[in-house]
Each structure stands twice: as structure tokens, then as C-alpha cells.
N, C-alpha and C positions, 0 to 999 in steps of 0.2 A: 240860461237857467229855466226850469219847467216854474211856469207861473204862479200851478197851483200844489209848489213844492216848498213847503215851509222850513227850511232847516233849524234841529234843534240838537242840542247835545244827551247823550243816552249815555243812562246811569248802566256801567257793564262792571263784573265781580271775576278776577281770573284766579284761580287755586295752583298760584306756583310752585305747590311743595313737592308734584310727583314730577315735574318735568325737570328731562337731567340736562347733564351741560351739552353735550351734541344732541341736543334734540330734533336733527336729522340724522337717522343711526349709520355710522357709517363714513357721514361725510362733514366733518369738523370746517372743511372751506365753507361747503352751503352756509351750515350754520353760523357761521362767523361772519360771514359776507352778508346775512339779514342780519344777525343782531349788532351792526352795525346802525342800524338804525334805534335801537334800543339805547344807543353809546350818544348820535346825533340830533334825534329828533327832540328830545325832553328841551332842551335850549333854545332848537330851531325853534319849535312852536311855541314858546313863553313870547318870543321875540318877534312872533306874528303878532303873536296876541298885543304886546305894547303897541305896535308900528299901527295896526288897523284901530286902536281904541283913541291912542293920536288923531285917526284918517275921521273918527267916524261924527265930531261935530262940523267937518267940511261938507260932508253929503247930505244932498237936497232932491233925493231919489228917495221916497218913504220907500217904496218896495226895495230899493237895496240895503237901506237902512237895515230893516229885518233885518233881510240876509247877512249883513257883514256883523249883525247881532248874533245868530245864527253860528257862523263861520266860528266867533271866537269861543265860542261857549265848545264846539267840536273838538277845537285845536288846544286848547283848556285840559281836557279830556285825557285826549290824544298823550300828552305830553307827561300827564300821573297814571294811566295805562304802560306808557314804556318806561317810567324812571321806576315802578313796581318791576318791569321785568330784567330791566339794569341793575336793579337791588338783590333781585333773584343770582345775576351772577356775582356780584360782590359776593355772596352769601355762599357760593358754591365753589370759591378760592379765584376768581376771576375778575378782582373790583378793577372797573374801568377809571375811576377815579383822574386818575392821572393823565388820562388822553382825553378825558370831559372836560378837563383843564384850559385845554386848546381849544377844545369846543366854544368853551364860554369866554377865550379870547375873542373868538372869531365874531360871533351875536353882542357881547355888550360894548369892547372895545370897538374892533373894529366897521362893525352895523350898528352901531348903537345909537342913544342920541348923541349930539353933540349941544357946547355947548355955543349957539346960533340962536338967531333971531331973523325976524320978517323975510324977507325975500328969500333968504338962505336959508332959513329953518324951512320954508316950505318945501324948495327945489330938495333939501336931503330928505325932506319925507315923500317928498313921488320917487329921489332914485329909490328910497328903502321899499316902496309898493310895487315900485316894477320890478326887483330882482323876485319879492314873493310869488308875483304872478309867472316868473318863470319858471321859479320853484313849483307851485304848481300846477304846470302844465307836467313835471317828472311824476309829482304825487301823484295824480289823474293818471299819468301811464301804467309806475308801479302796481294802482290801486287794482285797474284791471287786469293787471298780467297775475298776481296774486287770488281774486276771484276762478281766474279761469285754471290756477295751477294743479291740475289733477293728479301730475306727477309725485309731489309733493305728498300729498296724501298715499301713491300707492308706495312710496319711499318709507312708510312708516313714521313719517312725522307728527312731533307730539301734538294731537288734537287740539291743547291749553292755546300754544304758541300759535299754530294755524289759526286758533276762532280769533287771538288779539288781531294777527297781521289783516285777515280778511274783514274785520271788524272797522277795523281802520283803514281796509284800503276801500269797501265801501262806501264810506265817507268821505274819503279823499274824490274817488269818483261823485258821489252827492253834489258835494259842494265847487265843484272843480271850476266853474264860472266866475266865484265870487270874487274870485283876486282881480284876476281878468277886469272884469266889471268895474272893478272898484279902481283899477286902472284908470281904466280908457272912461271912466268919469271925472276924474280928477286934472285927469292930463291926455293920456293917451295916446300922445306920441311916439312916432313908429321906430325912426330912428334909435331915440331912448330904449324902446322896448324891444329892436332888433341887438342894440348895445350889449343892452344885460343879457340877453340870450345867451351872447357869444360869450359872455364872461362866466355866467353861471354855469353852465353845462360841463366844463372843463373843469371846475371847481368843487361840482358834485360827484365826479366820477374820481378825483382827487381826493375825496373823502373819503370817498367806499374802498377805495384801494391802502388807503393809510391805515383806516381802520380796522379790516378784514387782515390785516399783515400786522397791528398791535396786540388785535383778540388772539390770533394763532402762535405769534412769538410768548404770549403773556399766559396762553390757556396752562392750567397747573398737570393736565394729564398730556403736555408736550405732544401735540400731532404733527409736529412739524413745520416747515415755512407754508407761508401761502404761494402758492405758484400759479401761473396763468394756465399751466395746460389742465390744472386741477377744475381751474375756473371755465376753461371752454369742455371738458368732458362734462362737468355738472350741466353747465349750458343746453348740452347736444341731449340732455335727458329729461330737458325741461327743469331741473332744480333750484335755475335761475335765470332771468334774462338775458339772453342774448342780445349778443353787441347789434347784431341784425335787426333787432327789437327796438334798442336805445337809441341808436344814431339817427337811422330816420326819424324820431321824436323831434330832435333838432330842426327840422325840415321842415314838420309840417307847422312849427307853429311861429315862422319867416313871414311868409303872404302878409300880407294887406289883410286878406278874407279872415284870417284866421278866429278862431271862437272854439271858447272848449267845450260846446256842445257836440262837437263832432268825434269828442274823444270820449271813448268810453261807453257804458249805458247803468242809464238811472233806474231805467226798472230791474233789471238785476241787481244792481247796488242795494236799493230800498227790499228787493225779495230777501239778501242774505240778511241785512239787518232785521229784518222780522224773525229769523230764526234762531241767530246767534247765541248760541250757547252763554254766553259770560252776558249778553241782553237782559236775555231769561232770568240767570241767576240772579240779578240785581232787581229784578222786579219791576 
């Protein structure tokens, strides 16, 4: 984490009335396969926010202290930014409702707390901070590959949706240390945190494929199944990351060395957040 980088949470305003349902024109997979996160993340990050608010009378690090203050106020955010653009598709014959369902099995039951004490209430609060830090080392990939997606933009993609995604994938870059950090201060073990690598990453990309295949079976102007060769021509135009992209993410964050300051860049991040349309509008 840059030293003299304070993170804080930014008040943003999105106007989702003009944006339609495939708001990449043309291609109902693209679209379907990000607003998968729209479907995912409002959960995922409630369930950061408990797990680190848990973490954060353990740490004896003022300076990450902030930070992991910081972090949550972000992910806070984050999470009524896309449950507004998940409302947006209820509202346009598309409610996910029923596959948020499983969502929120997955965060409260299954990650959730339990009900422990001493020894064993602790060990399940590092396993539950090491899968986030794996989580985001994906966020931190995404966040970039989203910054740099220019295809997107010449695709005709709606402006609204683009400033939310890069909005937040800035962010995710921003802060992409603090998981990390707040890891490998608490516990930090390699084994553990190669563990959950291996379990996470199969489980995210499990997500996005279940999801992206409920939003297209479920969408009410029927574009059809989701298909993979849909998903590798989109790929091959930049519309979405490639598996080329994905897979060595796995890779790089194995090592010993590993640190997610090596992913991503923070002065780009902090350049689009100064400009961000839905920034702006919120004042």
C-alpha cells in the first residue's frame, strides 16, 4: 500500500433510467457476464464488511487500522452502488431475486459466522480473511482489466454502467493490499493462504458461469443460452477477460514474494477516480 494513500469511501450518484437491458448493444452475453456482478457482489461485500469489522479490534498496526477503516467504508459503497444497478434490472423485467437467494446462502450460511468461541472463533476468522484476500487479489485483476477496457467503450457501451464498473474497479485497485495485509498480520500463513487460493478461484469462476447462464435463460427479451464460443469471441474483442488473462492471476499470487502491489496501478486508479462522472455528480 502507498504510504501516503489514505483510503476513503466516495459519495457517487448513477442515473439508471436511460440505460437499457443489454447495455452493451448487441451482445446480451458481455452484458450478462458483468452484470453478474451486479447479481454477486452487493452480498460479497456486506460480508467483507462484517468479517474485517470482526478483524479490526485484533490489529495493533495504527497505519492499517486506517486502512482496513478505509477498505470498509469502500466496500460499504460498493455493495448500494450495484444492489441500485441490480434494482435497475428487477425493474426492467429481469429481477435476480431468486439466484441472490444462493448468493446469500453462500455469505451468511455458509461464510458466515458461526456459532464458536475462543480458539475456534478465531481460526474461522483468519480462514474467512484469507479467502477475502484471495477474493481480492481477482478484484485487483478485474479492477484493472476494466480501466484499461477501451473496447468496451468503442462497442457502444452505456457510459452510466461503464463510469459504476471503472468506479469500482479503481477502488478495487486502490485498496487491493489491504486484505492481503490484514492477512499476513493476523496470521499469514502460506500454506492457509495457498489453500484458499486453490478453493477460491474455481469457485469464482463457478459463479460467473452460473450466473451469466441464469441472467440469459431469465432475460425477458430471450437472447438465448449462454455459450462458450459466445464468451471466447467476446473475449477475442476485448469485451471481456480472457481465460489468458484469468488463469495466470492464479499463478502470480502462489510465491512466497507475493504482494499486491505488484498488481495493478494506483496512480491510474486515483487519476479515474478524480474524474468519474457519478464522483462528480454526488459532489
Amino acid at each position: 500500500m502507498d504510504e501516503n494513500l489514505v483510503l476513503h469511501p466516495r459519495n457517487v450518484r448513477f442515473d439508471w433510467s436511460s440505460v437499457p437491458l443489454h447495455w452493451v448493444p448487441g451482445e446480451p452475453l458481455t452484458t450478462h457476464t458483468i452484470n453478474t456482478l451486479h447479481v454477486v457482489l452487493p452480498e460479497g461485500e456486506r460480508w467483507f464488511v462484517e468479517v474485517f469489522r470482526e478483524a479490526l479490534p485484533l490489529i495493533t498496526d495504527d497505519e492499517l487500522r486506517v486502512q482496513v477503516t478505509g477498505f470498509i467504508g469502500q466496500e460499504a459503497m460498493h455493495a448500494e452502488a450495484h444492489q441500485g444497478a441490480a434494482d435497475h434490472l428487477a425493474a426492467q423485467g429481469l429481477d435476480p431475486t431468486p439466484f441472490v437467494a444462493q448468493i446469500e446462502w453462500l455469505f451468511r450460511k455458509l461464510l458466515g459466522d458461526r456459532d464458536l468461541a475462543g480458539a475456534a472463533k478465531h481460526q474461522w476468522l483468519l480462514e474467512r480473511l484469507s479467502v477475502i484476500a484471495a477474493i481480492e487479489h481477482f478484484t485487483a485483476v478485474l479492477g484493472q482489466w476494466i480501466l484499461n477496457s477501451t473496447p468496451l467503450d468503442k462497442a457502444g457501451a452505456d457510459p452510466t454502467m461503464l463510469d459504476l464498473l471503472r468506479w469500482h474497479g479503481a477502488e478495487e485497485v486502490e485498496h487491493r493490499a489491504v486484505a492481503f495485509d490484514l492477512y499476513m498480520h493476523l496470521d499469514g500463513r502460506y500454506p492457509r493462504r495457498i489453500r484458499t487460493m486453490i478453493a477460491v478461484a474455481p469457485v469464482l469462476g463457478w459463479l460467473f458461469v452460473r450466473s451469466a447462464r441464469w441472467l440469459m435463460a431469465n432475460d425477458p427479451l430471450k437472447p438465448g443460452r449462454a455459450r462458450w464460443r459466445d464468451y471466447f469471441r467476446a473475449a477475442r474483442r476485448g469485451l471481456l477477460p480472457r481465460l489468458s488473462e484469468l488463469i495466470p492471476a492464479i499463478w502470480r499470487y502462489l510465491p512466497r514474494s507475493y504482494h499486491p502491489r505488484n498488481e495493478g496501478s494506483t496512480d491510474q486508479a486515483v487519476a479515474y477516480l478524480a474524474q468519474s462522472p457519478a464522483a462528480k455528480a454526488a459532489g
